[in-house]
C-alpha positions as CSV (number, residue, x, y, z in Angstrom):
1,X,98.2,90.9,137.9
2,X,98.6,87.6,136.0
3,X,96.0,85.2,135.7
4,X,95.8,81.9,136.7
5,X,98.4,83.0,139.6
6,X,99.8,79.2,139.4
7,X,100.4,79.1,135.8
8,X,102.6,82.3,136.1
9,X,105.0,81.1,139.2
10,X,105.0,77.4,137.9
11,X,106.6,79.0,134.3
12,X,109.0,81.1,135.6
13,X,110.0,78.4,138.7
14,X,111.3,76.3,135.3
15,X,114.0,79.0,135.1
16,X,116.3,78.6,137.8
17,X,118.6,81.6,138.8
18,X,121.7,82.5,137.7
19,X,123.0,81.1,141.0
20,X,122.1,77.5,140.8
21,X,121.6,76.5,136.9
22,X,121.9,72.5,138.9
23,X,118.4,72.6,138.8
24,X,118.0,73.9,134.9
25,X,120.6,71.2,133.7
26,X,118.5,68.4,135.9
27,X,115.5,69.5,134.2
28,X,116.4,69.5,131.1
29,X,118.1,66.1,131.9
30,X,114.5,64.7,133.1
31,X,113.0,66.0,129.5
32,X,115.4,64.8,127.3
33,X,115.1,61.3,129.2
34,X,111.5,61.4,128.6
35,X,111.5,62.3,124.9
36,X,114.2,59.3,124.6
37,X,111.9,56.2,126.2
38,X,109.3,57.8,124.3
39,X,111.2,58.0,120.7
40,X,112.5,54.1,121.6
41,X,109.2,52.6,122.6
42,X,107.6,54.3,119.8
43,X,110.0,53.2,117.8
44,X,110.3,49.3,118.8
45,X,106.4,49.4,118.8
46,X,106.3,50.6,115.4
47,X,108.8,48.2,113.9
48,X,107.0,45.1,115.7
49,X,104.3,45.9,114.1
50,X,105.8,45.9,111.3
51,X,107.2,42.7,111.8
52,X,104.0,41.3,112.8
53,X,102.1,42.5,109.2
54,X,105.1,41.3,107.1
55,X,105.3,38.1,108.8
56,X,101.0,37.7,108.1
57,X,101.4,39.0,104.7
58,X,104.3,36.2,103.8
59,X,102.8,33.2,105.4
60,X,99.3,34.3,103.4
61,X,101.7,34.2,100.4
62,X,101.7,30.9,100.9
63,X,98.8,29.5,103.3
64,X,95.4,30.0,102.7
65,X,93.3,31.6,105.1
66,X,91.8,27.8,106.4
67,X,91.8,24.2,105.5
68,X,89.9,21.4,105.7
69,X,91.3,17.9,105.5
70,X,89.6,14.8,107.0
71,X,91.1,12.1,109.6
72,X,93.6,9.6,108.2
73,X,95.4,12.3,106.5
74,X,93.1,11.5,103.0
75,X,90.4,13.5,101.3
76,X,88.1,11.1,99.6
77,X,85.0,12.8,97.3
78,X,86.4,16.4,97.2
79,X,84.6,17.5,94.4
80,X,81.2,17.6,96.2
81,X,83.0,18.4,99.5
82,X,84.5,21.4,97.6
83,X,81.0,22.5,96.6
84,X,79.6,22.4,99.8
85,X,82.2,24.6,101.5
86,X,81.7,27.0,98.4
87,X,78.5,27.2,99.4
88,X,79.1,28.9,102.8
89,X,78.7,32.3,102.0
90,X,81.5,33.9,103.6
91,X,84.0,31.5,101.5
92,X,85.1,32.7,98.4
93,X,87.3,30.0,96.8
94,X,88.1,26.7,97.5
95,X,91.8,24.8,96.3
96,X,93.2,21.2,96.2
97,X,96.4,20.5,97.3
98,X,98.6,17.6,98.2
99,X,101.5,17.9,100.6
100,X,104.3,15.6,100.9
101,X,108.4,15.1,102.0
102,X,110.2,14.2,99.7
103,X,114.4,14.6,98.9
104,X,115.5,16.7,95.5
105,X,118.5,15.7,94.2
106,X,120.8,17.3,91.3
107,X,124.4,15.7,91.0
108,X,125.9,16.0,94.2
109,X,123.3,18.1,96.0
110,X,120.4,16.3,98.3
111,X,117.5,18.1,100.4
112,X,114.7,17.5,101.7
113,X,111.9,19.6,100.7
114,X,108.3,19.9,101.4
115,X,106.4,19.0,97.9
116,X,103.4,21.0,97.5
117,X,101.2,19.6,94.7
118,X,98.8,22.3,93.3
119,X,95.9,23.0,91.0
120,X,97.4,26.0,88.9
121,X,93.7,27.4,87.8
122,X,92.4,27.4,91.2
123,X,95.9,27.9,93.9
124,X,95.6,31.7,92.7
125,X,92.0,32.3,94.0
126,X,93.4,31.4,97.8
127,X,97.5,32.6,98.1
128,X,99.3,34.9,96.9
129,X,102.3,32.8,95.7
130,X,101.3,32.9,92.0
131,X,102.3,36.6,92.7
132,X,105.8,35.8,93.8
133,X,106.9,33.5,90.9
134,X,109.9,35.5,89.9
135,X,111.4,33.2,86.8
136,X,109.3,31.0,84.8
137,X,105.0,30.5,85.0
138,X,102.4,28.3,87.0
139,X,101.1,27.7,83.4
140,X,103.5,25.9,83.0
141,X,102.5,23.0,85.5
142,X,100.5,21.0,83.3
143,X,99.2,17.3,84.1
144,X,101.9,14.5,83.3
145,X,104.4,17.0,82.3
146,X,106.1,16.4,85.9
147,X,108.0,20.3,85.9
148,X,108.4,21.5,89.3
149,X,108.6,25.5,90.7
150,X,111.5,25.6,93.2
151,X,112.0,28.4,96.2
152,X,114.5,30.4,95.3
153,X,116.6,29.9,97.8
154,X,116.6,26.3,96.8
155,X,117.3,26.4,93.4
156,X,120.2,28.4,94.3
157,X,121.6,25.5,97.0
158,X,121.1,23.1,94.0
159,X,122.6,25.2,91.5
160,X,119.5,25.0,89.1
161,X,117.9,27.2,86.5
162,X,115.1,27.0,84.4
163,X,114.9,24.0,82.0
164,X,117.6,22.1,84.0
165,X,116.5,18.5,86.2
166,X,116.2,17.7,89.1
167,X,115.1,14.2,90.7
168,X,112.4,13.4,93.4
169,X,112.9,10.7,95.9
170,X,109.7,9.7,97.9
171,X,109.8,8.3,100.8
172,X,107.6,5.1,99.9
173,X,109.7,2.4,99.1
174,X,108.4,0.1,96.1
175,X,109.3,-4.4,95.7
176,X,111.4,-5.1,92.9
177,X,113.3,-7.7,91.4
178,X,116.7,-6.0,92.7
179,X,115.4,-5.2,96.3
180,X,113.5,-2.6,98.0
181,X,113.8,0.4,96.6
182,X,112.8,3.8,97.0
183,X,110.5,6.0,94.5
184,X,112.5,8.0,92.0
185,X,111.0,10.5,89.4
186,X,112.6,13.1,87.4
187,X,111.2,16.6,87.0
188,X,111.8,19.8,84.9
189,X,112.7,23.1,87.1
190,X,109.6,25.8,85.4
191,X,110.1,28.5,87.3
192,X,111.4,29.1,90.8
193,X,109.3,31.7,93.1
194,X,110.2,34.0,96.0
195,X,108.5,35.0,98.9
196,X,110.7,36.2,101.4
197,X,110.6,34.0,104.1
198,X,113.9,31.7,104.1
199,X,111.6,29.0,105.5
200,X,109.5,28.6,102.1
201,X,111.9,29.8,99.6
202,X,114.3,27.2,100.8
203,X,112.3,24.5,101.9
204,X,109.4,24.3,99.4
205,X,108.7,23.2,96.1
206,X,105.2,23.1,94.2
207,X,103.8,20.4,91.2
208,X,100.9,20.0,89.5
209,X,98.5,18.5,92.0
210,X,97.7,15.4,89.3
211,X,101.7,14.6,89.5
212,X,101.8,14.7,93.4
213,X,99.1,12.4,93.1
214,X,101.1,9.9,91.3
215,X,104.3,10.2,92.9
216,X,102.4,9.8,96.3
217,X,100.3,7.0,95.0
218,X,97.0,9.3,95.9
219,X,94.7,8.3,93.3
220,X,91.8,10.4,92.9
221,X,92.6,11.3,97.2
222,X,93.8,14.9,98.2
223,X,95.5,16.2,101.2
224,X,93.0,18.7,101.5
225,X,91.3,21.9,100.0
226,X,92.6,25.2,100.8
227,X,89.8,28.0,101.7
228,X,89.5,32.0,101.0
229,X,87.7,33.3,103.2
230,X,85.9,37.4,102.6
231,X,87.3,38.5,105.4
232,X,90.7,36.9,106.6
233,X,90.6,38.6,110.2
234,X,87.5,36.5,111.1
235,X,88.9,33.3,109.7
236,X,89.4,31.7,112.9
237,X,85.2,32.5,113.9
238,X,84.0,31.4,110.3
239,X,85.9,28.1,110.5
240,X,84.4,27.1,113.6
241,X,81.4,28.0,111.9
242,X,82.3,26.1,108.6
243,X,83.6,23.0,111.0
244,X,79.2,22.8,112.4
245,X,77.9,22.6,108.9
246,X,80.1,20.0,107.3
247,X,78.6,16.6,107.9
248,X,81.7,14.0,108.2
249,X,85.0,13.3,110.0
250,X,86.5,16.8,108.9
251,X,89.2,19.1,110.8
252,X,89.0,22.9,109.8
253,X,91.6,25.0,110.8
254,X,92.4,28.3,110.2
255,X,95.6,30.2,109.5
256,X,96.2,31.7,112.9
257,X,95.9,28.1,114.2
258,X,98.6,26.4,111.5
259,X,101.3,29.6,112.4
260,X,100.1,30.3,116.2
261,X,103.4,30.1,117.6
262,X,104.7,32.7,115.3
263,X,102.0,35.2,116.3
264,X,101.9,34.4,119.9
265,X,105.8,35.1,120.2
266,X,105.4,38.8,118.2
267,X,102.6,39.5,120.9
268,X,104.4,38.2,123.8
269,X,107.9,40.6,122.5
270,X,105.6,43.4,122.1
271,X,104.2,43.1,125.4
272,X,108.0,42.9,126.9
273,X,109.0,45.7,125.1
274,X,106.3,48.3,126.5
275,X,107.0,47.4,129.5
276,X,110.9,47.4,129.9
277,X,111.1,50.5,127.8
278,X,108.1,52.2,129.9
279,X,110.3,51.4,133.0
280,X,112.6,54.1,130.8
281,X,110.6,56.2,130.8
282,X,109.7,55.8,134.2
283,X,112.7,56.6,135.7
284,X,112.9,59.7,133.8
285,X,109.8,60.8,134.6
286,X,110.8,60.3,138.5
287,X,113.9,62.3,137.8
288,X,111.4,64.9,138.3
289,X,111.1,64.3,141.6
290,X,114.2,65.2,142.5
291,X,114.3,68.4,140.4
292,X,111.2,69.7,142.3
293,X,112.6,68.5,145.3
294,X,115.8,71.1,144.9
295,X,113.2,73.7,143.3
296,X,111.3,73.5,146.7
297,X,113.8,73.4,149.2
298,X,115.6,77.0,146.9
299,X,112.2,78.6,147.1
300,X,111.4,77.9,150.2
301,X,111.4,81.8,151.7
302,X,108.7,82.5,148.0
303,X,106.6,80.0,149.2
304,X,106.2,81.4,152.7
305,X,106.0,84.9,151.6
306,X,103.2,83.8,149.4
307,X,101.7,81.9,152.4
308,X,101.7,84.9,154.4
309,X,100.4,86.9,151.7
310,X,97.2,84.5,151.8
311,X,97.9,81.8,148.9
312,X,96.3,78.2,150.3
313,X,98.1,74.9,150.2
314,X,95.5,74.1,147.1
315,X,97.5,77.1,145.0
316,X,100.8,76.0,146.4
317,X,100.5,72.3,145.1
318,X,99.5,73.8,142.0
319,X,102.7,75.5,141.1
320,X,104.4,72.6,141.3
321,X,102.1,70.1,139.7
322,X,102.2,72.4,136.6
323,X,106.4,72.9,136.8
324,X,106.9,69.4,136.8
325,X,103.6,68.7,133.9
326,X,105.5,71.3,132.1
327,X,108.9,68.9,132.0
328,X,106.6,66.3,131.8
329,X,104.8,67.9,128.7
330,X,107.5,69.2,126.4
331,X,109.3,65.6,126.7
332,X,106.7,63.6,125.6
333,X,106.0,66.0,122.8
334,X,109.6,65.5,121.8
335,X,109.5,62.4,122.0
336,X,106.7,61.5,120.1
337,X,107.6,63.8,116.8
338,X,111.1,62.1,117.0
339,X,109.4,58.5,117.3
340,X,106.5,59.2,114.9
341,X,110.2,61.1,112.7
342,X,111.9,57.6,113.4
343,X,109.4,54.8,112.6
344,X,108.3,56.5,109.7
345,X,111.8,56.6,107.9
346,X,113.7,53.3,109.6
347,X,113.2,51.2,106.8
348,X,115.9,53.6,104.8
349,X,117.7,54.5,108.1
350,X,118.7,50.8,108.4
351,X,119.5,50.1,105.1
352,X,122.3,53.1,105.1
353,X,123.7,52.0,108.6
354,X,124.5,48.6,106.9
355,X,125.5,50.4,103.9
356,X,127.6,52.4,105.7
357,X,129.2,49.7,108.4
358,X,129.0,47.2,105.7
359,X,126.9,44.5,107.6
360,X,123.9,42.5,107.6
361,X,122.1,42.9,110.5
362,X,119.4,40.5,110.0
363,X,120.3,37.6,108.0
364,X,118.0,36.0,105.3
365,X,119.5,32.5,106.8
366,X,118.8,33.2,110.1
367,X,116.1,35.5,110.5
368,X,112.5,34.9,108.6
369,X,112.3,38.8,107.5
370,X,115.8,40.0,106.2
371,X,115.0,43.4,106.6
372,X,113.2,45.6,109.0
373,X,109.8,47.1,108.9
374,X,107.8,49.5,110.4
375,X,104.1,50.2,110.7
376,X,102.8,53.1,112.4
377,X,99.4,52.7,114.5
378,X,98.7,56.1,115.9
379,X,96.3,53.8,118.8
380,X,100.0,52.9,120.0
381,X,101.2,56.9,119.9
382,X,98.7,58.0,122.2
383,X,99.0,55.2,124.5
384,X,102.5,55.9,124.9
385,X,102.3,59.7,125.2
386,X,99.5,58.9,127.6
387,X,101.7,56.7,129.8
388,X,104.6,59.3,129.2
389,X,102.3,62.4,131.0
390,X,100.4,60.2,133.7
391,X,104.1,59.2,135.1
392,X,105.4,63.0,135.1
393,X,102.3,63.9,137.0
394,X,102.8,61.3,139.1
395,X,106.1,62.0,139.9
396,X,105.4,65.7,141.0
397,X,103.0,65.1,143.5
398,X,105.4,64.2,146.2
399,X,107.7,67.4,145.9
400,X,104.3,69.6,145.4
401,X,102.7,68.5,148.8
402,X,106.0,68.6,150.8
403,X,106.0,72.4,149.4
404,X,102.4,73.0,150.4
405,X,103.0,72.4,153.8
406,X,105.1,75.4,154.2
407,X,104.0,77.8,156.5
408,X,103.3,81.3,156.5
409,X,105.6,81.9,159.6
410,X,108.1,80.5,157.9
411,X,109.3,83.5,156.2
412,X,110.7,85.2,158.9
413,X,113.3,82.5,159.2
414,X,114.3,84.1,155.8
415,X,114.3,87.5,156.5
């Protein structure tokens, strides 16, 4: 009477009797479990994604997707080296810049700070910081007017605003009639810039490239020139490429290369996390087992009045397999609309747990993203609802051939 025969029994087996509702409650323990590692390691997927994209969109805020500098730390004859790496035609700008440490003083505050000494036409054609100046302009770097752009989480440590002064020590000493000395030059704060990564906003500070050339005693030398690449996922192929064309002692290196350590660490949690929370999910699936295992040893006298009535060990397996894909099934779908539910709204989820428990969970001085993101990559959802099904399949295939190999003349031990 009903059709497929297997599909029938295997439903209505997920519907223990009155007798022994056990079996119900360890089923629907076994689903919930399932829909839970799959919500989580949807979840933790999504928002290390998340982290990973927020983390590349900040450093690009501030490195450029390659460099080229030359050995001994100097760029000599940039001009027509910056024309020759323009003329690659997957580069789209080239930049000046000149770094240097250097201490910022202001009454009784000292630090040291990275001094990043910019062209302010061309430092907008390869980052993104010009974007992130949040008081003050880049315009207002000019050449000789020695102003400086602070981070803002520097120019709040030194208690400075726009129009106040700060002093530069350099870490070249100079000869002078009262001793050796070291390098001192005043600067007007312009503007101050955020980009949301406490190493930069705190550690950095950006001057017209012609002042950093003076301070630093460069001359008409650079640190380097800053590249923009069309595509900024195949930098690290295209300055390999750049690197064979350029005739001189020059090092190329992309921005994957200057932050590796950052990316590799994002990878290597990402990997850790599949796989513990995938072991959740695994011994979920495998509490399938054991509810099979309970359903075959209560039906025992069905399956061997069903043997006797001619059903073969093939059909017999089948019921089974399809109870236990059944749990299997209607976990992982749960799970996956609560994680897709979850990773799509956790970055105003978090916000109004802190709210409500008043507390920072990821500190700007600690952490290099203050708050938590999430990015969705459905590639990820089916892997994991993959995984999810595979393991309940797995795990009915032991209980399904210990109950095909009841037989027939075992039912008239239960008559």
């Amino acid at each position: 009477m009903f059709k497929p025969l297997e599909v029938f029994i295997g439903l209505r087996y997920t519907r223990a009797k009155r007798r022994n509702q056990f079996v119900s409650f360890i089923s629907l323990s076994s689903m919930l479990g399932i829909a839970l590692g799959v919500t989580a390691l949807i979840t933790v997927l999504s928002v290390m994604n998340g982290f990973e994209k927020e983390l590349r969109e900040r450093i690009l805020g501030m490195v450029a997707h390659g460099s080229v500098t030359e050995a001994g730390g100097r760029l000599r004859d940039w001009p027509r080296l910056a024309d020759e790496v323009e003329a690659h035609p997957r580069v789209e700008a080239s930049a000046p810049f000149i770094d240097g440490e250097v201490m910022i003083t202001r009454g009784s505050e000292v630090s040291g700070t990275m001094i990043r000494g910019i062209d302010p036409q061309r430092e907008g054609d390869v980052a993104r910081v010009m974007d992130h100046i949040v008081t003050g302009s880049a315009d207002d770097l000019e050449s000789g007017a020695f102003r400086v752009i602070l981070g803002s989480a520097l120019a709040r440590m030194m208690r400075v605003e726009v129009g106040d002064m700060v002093t530069l020590v350099t870490p070249e000493a100079r000869a002078t009639v009262a001793g050796i000395v070291p390098r001192i030059k005043r600067f007007e704060v312009a503007g101050t810039f955020h980009i949301g990564m406490y190493e930069y906003d705190r550690g950095l500070a950006m001057i017209h490239i012609d002042d950093a050339a003076t301070i630093f005693r460069m001359g008409d030398q650079i640190s380097g020139l800053r590249l923009q690449f069309d595509d900024m996922m195949a930098a690290p192929r295209l300055s390999r490429e750049l690197s064979l064309t350029l005739d001189g002692d020059y090092r190329v290196r992309d921005w994957t290369q200057e932050h590796a350590n950052f990316f590799r660490a994002v990878q290597t949690e990402k990997t850790v996390m599949f796989v513990i929370l995938t072991l959740i999910i695994a011994v979920a699936a495998f509490n399938i087992v054991s509810t099979l295992v309970m359903v075959v040893n209560e039906k025992k006298a069905d399956i061997a009045i069903l043997r006797t009535l001619g059903a073969e060990q093939g059909a017999i397996l089948r019921i089974f397999v399809i109870q236990g894909a059944i749990i299997g099934f209607f976990g992982t779908l749960l799970g996956t609309a609560g994680g897709i539910a979850l990773a799509l709204n956790v970055e105003n989820i978090v916000p109004a747990i802190e709210s409500l428990l008043d507390q920072e969970f990821l500190a700007a001085d600690v952490y290099y993203i203050s708050d938590l993101p999430s990015e969705l990559r459905w590639p990820d959802v089916f892997r994991i609802s993959g995984v999810a099904l595979v393991l309940s399949l797995l795990a009915t295939l032991y209980p399904a051939w210990r109950a095909s190999r009841t037989e027939p003349a075992e039912a008239l031990r239960y008559e």
